[in-house]
C-alpha positions as CSV (number, residue, x, y, z in Angstrom):
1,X,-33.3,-34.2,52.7
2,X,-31.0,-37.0,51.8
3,X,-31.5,-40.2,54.7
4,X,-27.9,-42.4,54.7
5,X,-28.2,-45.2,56.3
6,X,-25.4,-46.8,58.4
7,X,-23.8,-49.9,57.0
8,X,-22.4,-52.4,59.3
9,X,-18.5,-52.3,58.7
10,X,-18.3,-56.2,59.8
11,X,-21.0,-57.2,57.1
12,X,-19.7,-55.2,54.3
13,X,-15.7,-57.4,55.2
14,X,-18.0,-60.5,55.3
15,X,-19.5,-59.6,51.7
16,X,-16.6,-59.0,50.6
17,X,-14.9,-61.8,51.5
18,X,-17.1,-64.1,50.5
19,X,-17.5,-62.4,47.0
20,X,-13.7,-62.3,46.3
21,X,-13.5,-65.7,46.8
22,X,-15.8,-66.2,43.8
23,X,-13.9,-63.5,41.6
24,X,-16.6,-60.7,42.5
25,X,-14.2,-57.6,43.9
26,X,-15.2,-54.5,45.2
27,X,-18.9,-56.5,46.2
28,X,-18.3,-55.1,49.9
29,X,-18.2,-51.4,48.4
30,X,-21.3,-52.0,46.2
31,X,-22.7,-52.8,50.2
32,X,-21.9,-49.6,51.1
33,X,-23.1,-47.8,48.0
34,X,-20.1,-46.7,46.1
35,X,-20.9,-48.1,42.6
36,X,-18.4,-46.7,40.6
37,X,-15.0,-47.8,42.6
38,X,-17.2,-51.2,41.9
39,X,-17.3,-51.2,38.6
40,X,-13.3,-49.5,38.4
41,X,-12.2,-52.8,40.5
42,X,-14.0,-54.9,38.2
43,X,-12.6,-53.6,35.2
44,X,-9.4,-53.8,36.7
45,X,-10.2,-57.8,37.6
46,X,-11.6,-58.6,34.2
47,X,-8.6,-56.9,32.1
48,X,-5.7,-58.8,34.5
49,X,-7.5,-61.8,33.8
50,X,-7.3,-61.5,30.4
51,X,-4.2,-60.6,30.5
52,X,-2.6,-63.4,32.6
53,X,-5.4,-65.9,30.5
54,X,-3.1,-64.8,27.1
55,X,0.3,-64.6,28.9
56,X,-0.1,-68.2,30.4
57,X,-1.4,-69.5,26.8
58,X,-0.2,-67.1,24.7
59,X,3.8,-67.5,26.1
60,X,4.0,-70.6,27.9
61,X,2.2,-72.7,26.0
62,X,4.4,-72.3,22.4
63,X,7.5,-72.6,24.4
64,X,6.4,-75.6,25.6
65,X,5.3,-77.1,22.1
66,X,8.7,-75.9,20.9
67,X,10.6,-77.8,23.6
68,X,9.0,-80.9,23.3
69,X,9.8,-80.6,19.2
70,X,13.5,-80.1,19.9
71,X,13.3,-82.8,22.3
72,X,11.4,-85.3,19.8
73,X,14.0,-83.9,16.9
74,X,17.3,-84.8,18.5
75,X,16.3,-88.1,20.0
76,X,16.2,-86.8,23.9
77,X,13.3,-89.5,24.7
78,X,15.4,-92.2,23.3
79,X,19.0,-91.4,24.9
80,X,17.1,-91.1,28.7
81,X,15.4,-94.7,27.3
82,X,18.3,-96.5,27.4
């Protein structure tokens, strides 16, 4: 005989929300014991971060590095200088 025991829905929003805050999805559902959506959200969380971690520095960052040498080349710093 399998005992569940009843999880207060209002505890599990509070873990929750208090875990996403800090980067930790799914927490609420580890509360109400389904592991494995937990660990599915937090593969989903980890790979988006990485993701947006290499976009940010791996797109915006050379673009801005080429700018500012295009800038420097044709003498934009000294024609807004007066």
């Amino acid at each position: 005989m399998v005992v569940t025991q009843n999880k207060n829905p209002g505890a599990a929003v509070l873990i929750a929300l208090i875990a996403g805050f800090f980067g930790f999805q799914g927490i609420g559902h580890m509360y109400t014991g389904k592991t494995s959506k937990v660990i599915g959200l937090w593969l989903i969380g980890w790979l988006m971060g990485i993701y947006i971690v290499l976009f940010t520095f791996g797109e915006v960052l050379p673009m801005t590095i080429i700018l500012e040498s295009i800038s420097y080349h044709i003498g934009f710093d000294k024609h807004m200088m007066g």
